[in-house]
BALUMZA-812990 format. One record per atom (N, C-alpha, C, O): residue in three letters; x negated, y, z negated. Coordinates in steps of 0.02 Angstrom, whole numbers, padded with zeros to 5 digits, always signed. Layout:
N
AlaXYZ ...
***
This chain:
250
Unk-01951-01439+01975 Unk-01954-01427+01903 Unk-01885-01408+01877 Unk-01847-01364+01897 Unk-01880-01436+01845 Unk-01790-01434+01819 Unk-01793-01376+01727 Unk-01831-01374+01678 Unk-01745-01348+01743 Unk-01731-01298+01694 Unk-01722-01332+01633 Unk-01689-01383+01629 Unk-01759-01296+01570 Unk-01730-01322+01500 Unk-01697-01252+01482 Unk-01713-01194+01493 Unk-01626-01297+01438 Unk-01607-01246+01408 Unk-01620-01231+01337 Unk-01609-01279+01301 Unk-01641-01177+01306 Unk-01630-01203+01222 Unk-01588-01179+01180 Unk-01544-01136+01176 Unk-01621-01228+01141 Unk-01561-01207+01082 Unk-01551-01170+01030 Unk-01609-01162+01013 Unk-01514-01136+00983 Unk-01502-01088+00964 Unk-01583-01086+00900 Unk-01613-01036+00882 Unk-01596-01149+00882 Unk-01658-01120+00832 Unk-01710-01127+00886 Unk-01758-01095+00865 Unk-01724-01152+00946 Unk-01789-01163+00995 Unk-01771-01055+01038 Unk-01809-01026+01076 Unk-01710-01031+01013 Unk-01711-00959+01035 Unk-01742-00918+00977 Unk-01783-00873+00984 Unk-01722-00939+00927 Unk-01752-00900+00850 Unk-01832-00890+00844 Unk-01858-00838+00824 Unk-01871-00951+00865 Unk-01952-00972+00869 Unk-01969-00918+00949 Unk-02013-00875+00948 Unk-01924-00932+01014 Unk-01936-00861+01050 Unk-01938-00820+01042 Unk-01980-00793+01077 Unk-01909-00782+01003 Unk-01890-00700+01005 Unk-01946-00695+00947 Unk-01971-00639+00947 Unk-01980-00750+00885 Unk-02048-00714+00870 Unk-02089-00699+00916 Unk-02118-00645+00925 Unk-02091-00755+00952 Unk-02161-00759+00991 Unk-02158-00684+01058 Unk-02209-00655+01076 Unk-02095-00667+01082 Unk-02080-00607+01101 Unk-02088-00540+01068 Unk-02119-00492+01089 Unk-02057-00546+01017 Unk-02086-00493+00971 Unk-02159-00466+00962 Unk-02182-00409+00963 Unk-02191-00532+00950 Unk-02258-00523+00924 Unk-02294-00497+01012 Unk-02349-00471+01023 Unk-02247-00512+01055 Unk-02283-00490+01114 Unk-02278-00429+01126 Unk-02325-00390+01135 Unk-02189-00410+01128 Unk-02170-00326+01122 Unk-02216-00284+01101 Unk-02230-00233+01131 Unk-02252-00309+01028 Unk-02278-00275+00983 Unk-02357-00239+01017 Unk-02378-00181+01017 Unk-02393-00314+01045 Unk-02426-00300+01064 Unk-02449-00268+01135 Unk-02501-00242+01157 Unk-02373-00284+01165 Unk-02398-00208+01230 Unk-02379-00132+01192 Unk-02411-00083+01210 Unk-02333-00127+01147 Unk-02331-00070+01140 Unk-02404-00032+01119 Unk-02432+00011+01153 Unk-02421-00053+01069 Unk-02502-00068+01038 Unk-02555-00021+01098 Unk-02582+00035+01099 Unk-02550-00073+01138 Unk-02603-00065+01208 Unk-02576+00007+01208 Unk-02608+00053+01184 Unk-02505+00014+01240 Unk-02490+00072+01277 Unk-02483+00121+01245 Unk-02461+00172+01271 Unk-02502+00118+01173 Unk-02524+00190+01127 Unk-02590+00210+01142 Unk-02610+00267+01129 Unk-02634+00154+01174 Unk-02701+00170+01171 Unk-02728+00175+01241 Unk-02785+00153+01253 Unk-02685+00207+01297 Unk-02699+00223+01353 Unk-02720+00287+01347 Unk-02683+00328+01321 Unk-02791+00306+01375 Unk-02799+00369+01367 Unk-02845+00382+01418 Unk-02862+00331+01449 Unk-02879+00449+01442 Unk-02933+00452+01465 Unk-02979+00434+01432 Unk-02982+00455+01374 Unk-03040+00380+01461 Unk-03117+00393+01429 Unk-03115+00302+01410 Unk-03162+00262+01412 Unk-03041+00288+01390 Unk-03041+00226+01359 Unk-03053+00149+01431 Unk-03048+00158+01491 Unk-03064+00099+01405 Unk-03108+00049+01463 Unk-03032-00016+01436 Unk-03007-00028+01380 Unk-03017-00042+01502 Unk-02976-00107+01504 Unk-02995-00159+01469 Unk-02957-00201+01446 Unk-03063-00158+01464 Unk-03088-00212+01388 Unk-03076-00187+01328 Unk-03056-00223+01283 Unk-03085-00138+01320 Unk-03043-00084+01230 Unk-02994-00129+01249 Unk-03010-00188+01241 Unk-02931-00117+01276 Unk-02879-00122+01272 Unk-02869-00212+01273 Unk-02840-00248+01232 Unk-02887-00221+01306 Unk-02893-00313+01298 Unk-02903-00327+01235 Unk-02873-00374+01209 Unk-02940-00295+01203 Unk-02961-00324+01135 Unk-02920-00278+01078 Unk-02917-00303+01022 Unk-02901-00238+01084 Unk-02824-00219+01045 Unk-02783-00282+01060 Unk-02775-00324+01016 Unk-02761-00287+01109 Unk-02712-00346+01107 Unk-02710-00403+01074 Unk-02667-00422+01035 Unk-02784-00445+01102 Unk-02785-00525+01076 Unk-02796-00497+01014 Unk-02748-00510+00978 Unk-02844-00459+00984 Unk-02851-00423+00884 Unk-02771-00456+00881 Unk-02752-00513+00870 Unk-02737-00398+00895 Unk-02646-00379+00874 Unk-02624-00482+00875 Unk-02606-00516+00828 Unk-02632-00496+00927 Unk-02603-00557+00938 Unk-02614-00621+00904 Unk-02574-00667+00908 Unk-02679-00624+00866 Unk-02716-00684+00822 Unk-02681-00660+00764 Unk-02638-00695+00739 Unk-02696-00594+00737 Unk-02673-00570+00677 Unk-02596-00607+00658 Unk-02574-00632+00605 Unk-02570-00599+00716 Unk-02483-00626+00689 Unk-02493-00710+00705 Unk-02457-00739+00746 Unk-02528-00733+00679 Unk-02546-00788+00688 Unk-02517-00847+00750 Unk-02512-00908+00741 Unk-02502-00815+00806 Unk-02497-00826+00873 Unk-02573-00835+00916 Unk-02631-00830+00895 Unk-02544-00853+00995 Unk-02596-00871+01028 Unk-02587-00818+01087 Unk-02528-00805+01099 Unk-02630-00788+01125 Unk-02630-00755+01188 Unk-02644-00813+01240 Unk-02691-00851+01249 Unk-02571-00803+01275 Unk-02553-00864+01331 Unk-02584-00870+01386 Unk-02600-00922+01416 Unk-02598-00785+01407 Unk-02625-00792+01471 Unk-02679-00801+01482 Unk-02697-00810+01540 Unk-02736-00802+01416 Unk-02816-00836+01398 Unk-02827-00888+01417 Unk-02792-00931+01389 Unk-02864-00908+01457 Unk-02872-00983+01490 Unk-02825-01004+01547 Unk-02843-01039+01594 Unk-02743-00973+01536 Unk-02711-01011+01590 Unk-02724-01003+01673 Unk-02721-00952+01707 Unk-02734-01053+01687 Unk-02768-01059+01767 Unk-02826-01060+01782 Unk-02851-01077+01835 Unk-02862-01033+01712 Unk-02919-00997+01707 Unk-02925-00915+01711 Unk-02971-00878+01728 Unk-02878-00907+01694 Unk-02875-00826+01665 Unk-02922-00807+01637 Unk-02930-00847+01590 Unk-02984-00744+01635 Unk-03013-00745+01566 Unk-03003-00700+01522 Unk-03052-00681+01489 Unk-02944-00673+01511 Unk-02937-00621+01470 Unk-02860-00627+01437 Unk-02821-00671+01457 Unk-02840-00573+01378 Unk-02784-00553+01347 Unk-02743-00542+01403 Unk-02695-00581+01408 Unk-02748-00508+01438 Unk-02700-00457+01444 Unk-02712-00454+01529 Unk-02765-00483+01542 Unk-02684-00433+01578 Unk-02685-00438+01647 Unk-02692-00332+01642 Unk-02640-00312+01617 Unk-02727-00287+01655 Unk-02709-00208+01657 Unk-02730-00186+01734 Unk-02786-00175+01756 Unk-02691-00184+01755 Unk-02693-00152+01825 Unk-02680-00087+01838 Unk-02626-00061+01821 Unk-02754-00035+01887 Unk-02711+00023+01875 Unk-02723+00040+01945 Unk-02766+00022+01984 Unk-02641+00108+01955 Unk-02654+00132+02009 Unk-02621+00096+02082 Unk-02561+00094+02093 Unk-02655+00078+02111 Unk-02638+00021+02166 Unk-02653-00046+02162 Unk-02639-00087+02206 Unk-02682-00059+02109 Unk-02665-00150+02079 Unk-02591-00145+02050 Unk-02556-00104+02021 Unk-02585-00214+02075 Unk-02517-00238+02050 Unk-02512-00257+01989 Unk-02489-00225+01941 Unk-02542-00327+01991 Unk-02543-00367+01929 Unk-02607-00396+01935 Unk-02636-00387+01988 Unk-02631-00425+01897 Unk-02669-00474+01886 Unk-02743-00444+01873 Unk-02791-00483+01872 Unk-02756-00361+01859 Unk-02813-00347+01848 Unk-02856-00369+01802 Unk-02823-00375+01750 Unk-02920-00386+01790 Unk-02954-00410+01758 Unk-02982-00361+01711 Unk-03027-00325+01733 Unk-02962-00352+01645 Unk-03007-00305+01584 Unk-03087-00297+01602 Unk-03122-00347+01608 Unk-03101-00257+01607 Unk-03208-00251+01619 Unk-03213-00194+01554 Unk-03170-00156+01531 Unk-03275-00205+01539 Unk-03305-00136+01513 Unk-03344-00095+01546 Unk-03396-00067+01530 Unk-03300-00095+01609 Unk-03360-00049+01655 Unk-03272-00010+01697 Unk-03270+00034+01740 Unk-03220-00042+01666 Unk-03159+00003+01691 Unk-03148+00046+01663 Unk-03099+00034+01628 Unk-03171+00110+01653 Unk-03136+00160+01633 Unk-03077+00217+01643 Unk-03088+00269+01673 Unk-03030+00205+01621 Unk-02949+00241+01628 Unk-02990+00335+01639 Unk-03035+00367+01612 Unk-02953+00344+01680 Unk-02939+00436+01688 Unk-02867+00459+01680 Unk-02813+00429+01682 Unk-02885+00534+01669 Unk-02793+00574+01672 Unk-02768+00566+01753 Unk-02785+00602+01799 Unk-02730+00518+01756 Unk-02678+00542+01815 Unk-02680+00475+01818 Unk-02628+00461+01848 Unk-02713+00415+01804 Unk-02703+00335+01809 Unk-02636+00318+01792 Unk-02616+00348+01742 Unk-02586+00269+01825 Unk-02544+00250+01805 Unk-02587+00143+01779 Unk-02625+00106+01810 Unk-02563+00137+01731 Unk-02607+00073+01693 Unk-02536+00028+01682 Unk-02495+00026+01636 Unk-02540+00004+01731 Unk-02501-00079+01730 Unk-02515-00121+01676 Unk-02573-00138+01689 Unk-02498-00152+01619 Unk-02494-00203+01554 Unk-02465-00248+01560 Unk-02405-00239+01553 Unk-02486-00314+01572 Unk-02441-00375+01550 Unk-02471-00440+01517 Unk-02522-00471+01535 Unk-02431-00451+01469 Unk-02475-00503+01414 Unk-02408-00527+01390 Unk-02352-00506+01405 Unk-02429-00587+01341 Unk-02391-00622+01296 Unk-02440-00677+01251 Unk-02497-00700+01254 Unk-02388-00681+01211 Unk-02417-00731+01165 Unk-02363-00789+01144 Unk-02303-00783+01138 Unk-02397-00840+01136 Unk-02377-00901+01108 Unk-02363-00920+01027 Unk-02412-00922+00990 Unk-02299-00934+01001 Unk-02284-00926+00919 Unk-02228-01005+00920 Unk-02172-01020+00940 Unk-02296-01044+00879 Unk-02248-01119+00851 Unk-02235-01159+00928 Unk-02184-01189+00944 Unk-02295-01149+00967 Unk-02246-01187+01040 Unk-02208-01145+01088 Unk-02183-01177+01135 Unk-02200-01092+01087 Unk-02152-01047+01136 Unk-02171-00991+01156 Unk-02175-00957+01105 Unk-02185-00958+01204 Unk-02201-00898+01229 Unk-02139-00835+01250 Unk-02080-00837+01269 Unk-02191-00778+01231 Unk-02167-00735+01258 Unk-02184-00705+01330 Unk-02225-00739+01361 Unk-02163-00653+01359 Unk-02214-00609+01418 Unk-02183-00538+01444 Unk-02122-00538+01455 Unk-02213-00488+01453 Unk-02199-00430+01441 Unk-02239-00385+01492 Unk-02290-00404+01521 Unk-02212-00328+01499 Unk-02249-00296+01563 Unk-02241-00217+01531 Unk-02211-00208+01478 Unk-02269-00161+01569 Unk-02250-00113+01548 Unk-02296-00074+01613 Unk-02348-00098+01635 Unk-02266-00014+01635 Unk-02340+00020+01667 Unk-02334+00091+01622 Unk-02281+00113+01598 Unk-02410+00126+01616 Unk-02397+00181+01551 Unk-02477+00243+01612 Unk-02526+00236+01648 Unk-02438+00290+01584 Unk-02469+00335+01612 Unk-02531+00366+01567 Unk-02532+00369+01506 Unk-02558+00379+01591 Unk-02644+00399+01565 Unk-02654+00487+01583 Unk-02666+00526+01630 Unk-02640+00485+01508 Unk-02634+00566+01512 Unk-02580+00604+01560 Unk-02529+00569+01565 Unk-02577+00657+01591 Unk-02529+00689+01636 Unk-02533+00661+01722 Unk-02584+00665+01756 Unk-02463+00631+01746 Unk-02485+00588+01821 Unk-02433+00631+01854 Unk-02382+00654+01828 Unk-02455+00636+01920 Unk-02417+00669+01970 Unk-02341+00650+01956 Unk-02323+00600+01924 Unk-02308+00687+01979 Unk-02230+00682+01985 Unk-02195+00618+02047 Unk-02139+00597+02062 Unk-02272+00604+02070 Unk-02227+00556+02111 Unk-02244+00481+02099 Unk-02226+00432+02131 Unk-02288+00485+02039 Unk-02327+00432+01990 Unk-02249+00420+01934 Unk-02232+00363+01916 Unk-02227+00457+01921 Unk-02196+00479+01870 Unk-02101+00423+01891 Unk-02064+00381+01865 Unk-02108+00465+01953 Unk-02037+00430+01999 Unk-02052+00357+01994 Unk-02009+00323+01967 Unk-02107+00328+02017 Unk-02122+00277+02044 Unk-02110+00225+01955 Unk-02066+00182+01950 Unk-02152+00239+01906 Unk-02129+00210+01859 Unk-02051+00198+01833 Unk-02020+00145+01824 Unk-02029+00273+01824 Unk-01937+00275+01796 Unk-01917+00230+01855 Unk-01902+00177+01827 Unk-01910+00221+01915 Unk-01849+00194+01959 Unk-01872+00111+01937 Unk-01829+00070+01920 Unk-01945+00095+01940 Unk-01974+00031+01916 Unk-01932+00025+01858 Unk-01876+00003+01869 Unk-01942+00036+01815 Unk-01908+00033+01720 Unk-01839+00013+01722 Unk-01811-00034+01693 Unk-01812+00068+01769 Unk-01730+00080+01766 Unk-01731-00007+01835 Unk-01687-00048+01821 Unk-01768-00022+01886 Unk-01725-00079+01891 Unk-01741-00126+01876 Unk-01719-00174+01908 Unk-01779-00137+01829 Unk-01783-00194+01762 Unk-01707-00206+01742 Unk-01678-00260+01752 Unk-01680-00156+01715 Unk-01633-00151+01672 Unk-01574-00131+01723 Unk-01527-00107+01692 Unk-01565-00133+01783 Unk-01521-00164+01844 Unk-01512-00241+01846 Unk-01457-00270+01843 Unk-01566-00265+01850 Unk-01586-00326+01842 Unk-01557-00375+01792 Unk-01533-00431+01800 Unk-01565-00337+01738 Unk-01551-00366+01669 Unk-01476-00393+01665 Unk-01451-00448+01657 Unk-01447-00320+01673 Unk-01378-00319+01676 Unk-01328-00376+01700 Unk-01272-00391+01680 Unk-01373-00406+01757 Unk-01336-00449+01811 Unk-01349-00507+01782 Unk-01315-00553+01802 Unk-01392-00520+01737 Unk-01406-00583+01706 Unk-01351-00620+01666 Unk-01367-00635+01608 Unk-01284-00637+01688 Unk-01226-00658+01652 Unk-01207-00726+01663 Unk-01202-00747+01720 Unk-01196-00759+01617 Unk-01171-00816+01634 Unk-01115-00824+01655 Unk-01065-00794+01634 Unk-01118-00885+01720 Unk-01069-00874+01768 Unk-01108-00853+01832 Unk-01112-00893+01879 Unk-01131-00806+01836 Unk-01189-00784+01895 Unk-01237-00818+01914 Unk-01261-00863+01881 Unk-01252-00805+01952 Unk-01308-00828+01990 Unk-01371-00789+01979 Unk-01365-00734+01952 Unk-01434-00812+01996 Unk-01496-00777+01998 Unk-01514-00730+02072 Unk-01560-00691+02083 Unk-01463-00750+02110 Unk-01458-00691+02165 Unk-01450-00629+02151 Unk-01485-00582+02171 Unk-01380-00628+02100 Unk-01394-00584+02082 Unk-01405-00519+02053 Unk-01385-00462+02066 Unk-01459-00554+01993 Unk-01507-00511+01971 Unk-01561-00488+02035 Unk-01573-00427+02035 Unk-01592-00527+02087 Unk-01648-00527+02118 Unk-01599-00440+02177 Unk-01624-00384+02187 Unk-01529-00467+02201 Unk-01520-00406+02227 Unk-01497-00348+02197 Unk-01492-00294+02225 Unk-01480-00362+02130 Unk-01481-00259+02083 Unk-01539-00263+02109 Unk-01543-00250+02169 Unk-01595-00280+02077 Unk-01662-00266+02098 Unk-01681-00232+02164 Unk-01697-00173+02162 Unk-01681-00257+02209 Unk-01694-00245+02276 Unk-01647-00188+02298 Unk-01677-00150+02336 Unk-01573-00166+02285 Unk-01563-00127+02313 Unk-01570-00053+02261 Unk-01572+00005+02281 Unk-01572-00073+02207 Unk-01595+00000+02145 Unk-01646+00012+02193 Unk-01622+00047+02238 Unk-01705-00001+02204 Unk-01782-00001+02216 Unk-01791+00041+02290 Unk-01828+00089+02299 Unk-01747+00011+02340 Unk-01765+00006+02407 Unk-01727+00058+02417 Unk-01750+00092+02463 Unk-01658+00090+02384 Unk-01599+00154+02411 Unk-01648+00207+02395 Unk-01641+00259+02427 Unk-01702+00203+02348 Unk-01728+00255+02298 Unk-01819+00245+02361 Unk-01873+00273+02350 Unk-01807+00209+02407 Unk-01867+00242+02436 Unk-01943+00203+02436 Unk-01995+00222+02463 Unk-01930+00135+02390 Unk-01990+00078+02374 Unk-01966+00025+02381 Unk-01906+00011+02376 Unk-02030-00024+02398 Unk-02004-00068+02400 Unk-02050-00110+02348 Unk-02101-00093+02319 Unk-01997-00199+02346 Unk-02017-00220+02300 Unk-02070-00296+02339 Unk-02065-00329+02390 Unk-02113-00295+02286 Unk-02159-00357+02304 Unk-02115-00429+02301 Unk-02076-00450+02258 Unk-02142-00460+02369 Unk-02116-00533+02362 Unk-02145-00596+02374 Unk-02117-00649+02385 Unk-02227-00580+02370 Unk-02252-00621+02359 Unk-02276-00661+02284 Unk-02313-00709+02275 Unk-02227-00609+02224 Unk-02259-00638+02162 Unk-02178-00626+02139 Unk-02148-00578+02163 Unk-02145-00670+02092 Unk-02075-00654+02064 Unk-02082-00678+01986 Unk-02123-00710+01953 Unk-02017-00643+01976 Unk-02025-00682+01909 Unk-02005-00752+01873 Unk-01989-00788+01920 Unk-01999-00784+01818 Unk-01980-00856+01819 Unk-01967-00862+01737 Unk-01980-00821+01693 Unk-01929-00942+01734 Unk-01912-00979+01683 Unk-01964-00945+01635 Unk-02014-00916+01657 Unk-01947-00950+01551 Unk-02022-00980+01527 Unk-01979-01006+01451 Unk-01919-01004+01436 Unk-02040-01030+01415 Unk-02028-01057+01371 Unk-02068-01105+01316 Unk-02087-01085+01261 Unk-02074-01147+01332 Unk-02126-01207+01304 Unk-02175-01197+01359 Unk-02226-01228+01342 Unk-02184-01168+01417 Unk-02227-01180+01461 Unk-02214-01101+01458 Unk-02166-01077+01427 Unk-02275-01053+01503 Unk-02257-00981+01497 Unk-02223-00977+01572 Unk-02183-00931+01576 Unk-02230-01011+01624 Unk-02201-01033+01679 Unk-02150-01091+01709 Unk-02174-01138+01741 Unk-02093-01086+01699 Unk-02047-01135+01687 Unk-02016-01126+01754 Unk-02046-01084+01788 Unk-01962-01155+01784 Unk-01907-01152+01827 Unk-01841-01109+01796 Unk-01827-01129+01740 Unk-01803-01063+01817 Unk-01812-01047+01902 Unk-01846-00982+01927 Unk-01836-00929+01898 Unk-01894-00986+01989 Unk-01909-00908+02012 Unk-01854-00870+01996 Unk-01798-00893+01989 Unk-01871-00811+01989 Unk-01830-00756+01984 Unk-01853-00699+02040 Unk-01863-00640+02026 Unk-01857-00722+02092 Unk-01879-00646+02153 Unk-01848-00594+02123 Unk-01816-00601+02071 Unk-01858-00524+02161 Unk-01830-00457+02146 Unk-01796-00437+02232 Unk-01791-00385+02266 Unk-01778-00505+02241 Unk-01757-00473+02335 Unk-01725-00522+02331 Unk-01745-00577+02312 Unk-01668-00508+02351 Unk-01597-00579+02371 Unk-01551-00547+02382 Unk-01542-00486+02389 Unk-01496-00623+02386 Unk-01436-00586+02390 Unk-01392-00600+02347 Unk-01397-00657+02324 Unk-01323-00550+02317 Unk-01298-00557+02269 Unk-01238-00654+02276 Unk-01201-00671+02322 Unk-01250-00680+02229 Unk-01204-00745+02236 Unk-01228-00797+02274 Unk-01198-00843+02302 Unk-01292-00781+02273 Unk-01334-00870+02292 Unk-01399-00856+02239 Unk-01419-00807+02206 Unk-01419-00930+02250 Unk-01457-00947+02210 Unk-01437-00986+02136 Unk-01376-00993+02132 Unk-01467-01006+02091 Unk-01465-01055+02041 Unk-01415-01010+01995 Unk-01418-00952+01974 Unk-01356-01077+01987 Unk-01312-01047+01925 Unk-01327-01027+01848 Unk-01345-01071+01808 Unk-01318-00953+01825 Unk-01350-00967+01760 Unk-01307-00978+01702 Unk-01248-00964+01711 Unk-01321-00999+01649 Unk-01307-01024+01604 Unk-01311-01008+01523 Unk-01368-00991+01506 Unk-01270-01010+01478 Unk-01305-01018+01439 Unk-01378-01055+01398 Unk-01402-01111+01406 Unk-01395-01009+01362 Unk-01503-01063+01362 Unk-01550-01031+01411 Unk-01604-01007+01396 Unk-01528-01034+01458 Unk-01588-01010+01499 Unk-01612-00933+01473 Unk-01579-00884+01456 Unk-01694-00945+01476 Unk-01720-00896+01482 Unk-01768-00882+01534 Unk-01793-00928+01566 Unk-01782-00824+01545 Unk-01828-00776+01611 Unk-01853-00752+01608 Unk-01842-00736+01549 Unk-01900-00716+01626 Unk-01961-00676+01632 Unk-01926-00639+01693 Unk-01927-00666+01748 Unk-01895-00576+01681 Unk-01873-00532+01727 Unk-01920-00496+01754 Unk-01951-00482+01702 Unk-01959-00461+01811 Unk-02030-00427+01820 Unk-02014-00403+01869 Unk-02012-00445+01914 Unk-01997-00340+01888 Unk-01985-00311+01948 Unk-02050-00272+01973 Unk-02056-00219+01943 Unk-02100-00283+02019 Unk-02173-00241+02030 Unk-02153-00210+02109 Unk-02154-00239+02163 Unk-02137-00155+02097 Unk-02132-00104+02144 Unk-02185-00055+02184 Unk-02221-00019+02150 Unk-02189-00055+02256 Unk-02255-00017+02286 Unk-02194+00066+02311 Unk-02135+00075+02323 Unk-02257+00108+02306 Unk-02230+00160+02351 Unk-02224+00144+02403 Unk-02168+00158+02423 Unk-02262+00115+02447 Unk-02283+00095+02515 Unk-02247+00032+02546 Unk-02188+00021+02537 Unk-02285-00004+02579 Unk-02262-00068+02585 Unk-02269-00119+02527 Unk-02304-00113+02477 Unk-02215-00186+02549 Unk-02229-00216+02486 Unk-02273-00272+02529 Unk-02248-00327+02522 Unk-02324-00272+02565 Unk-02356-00325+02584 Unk-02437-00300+02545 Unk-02472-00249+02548 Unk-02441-00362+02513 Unk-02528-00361+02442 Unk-02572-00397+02476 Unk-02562-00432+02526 Unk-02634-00385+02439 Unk-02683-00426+02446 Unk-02720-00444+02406 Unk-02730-00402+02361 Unk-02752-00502+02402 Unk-02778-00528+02319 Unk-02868-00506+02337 Unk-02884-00520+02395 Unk-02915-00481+02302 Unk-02973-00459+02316 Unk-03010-00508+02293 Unk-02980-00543+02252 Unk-03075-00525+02306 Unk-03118-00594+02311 Unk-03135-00614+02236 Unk-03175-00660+02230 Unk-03106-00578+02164 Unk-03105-00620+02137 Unk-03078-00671+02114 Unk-03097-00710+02070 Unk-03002-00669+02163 Unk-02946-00733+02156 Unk-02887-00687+02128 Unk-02830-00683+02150 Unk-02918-00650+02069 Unk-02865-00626+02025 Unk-02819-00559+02054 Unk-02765-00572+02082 Unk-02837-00503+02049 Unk-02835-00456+02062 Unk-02757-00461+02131 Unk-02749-00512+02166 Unk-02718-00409+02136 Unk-02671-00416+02158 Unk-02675-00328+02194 Unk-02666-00284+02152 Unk-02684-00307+02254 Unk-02687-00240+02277 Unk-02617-00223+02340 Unk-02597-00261+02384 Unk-02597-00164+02324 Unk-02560-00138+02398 Unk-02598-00152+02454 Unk-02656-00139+02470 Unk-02554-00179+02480 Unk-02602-00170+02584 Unk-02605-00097+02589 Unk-02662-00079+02607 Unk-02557-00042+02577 Unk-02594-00012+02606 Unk-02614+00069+02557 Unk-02605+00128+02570 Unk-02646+00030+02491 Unk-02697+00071+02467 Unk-02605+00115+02424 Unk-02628+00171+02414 Unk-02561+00117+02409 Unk-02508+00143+02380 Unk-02508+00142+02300 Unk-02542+00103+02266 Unk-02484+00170+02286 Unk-02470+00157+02205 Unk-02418+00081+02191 Unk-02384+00049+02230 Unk-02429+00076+02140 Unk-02358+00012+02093 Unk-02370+00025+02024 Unk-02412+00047+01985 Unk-02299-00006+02027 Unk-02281-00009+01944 Unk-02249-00067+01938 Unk-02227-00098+01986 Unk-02243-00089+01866 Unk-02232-00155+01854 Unk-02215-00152+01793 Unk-02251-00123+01753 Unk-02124-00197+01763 Unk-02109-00172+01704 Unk-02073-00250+01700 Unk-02045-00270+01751 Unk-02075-00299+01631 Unk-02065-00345+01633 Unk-02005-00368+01556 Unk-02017-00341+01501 Unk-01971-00396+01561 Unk-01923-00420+01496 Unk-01910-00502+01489 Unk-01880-00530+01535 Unk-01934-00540+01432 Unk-01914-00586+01421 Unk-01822-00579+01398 Unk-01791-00540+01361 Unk-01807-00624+01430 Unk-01718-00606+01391 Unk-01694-00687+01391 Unk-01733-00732+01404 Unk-01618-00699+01373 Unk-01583-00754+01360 Unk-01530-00745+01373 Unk-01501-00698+01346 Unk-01498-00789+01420 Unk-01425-00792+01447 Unk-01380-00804+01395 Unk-01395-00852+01361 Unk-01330-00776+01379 Unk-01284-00809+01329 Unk-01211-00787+01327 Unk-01193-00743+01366 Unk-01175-00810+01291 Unk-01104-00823+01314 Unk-01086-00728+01322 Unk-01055-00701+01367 Unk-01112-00702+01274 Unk-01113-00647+01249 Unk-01138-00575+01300 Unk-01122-00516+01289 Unk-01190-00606+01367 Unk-01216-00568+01393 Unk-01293-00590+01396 Unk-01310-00645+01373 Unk-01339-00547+01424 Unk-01406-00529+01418 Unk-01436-00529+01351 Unk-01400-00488+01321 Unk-01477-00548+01312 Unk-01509-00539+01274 Unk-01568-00507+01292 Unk-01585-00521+01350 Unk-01615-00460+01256 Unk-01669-00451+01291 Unk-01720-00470+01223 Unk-01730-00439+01171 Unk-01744-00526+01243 Unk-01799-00555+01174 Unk-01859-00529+01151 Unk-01884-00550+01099 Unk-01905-00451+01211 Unk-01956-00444+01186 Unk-01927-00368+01195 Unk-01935-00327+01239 Unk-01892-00367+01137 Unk-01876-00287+01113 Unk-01915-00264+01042 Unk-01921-00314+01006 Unk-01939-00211+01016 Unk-01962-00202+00974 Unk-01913-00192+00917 Unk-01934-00180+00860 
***
């Protein structure tokens, strides 16, 4: 699958469709609370997301059936909204969604704490967050996608976690999954040259534990092997002469 780059108005039609995504994880992650169910929150989102007269991307794709992916705790990604999930104080609640605006997607991650979470709930998110934005940094044209993938990996791994590598991040754009992977484990100065145009879905999902997962029998669902916490924090951005852009900023 070969990379598109775009162009300066096919970036203008992104950064709505990012926005309108920003908007709507922030949304969600006001409404993490005790008592509240992963279907509430699913349906804050797609509400938030029709309203701006956009589409929720990850509805249907693959056969997804929901807004929003909310994983908590020791799911990674890919949890399925129920109304039989109900959030408690000390849950850490994984978020990732996007939406589609005029043809182009956004995608966005966030993990948000549910009420007051242990101090080592607490670590595990900030070092996640902060190597997003390790990550980010390295995103220069001229560089390579190595690396971004090794800020990642060594922010993560000096600090005591490691990062998942069976799921990375990637291209997106006209498709919400485009070329090139973006792992969070490499090495710095290999991998695909970047460029101006390109855009990514940066997603660094970090375990306390090991980073070896397992997907549970409904396909979806994404768990620690061994029962650990994760967090998971995600940025649409755009390479440009200028640096990093980050497109799903509020």
């Amino acid at each position: 699958m070969a990379v598109v780059l775009k162009t300066t108005r096919e970036l203008s039609i992104m950064r709505e469709a990012c926005v309108i995504s920003a908007q709507a994880l922030q949304l969600v992650g006001s409404a993490v609370e005790p008592g509240v169910s992963t279907w509430e929150l699913d349906r804050i989102a797609e509400k938030f997301i029709l309203s701006k007269g956009a589409r929720p991307n990850f509805k249907g794709l693959y056969g997804y059936p929901a807004t929003a992916c909310i994983s908590i705790n020791n799911e990674v990604i890919h949890g399925i909204p129920a109304k039989n999930r109900i959030l408690k104080a000390g849950d850490i609640v994984s978020v990732d969604l996007g939406a589609e605006f005029e043809g182009y997607n956004g995608d966005n991650a966030a993990t948000f704490a549910c009420g007051e979470v242990s101090p080592e709930a607490k670590r595990l998110m900030d070092v996640t967050r902060e190597s997003l934005y390790e990550g980010i940094a390295k995103a220069r044209s001229g560089g390579r996608v190595g690396d971004i993938s090794a800020a990642i990996q060594q922010y993560v791994e000096s600090r005591g976690y490691s990062v998942v590598r069976k799921f990375v991040g990637h291209g997106v754009g006209t498709s919400l999954h485009e070329a090139p992977e973006i792992p969070n484990f490499g090495v710095s100065g290999r991998g695909m040259r970047l460029v101006p145009g390109m855009t990514l879905a940066i997603e660094p999902m970090v375990n306390a534990g090991t980073f070896d997962v397992n997907v549970m029998p409904d396909g979806w669902t994404v768990l620690t092997a061994d029962g650990s916490l994760s967090a998971h924090f995600e940025h649409t951005i755009a390479i440009t002469a200028d640096g990093p852009k980050i497109l799903t900023s509020v």
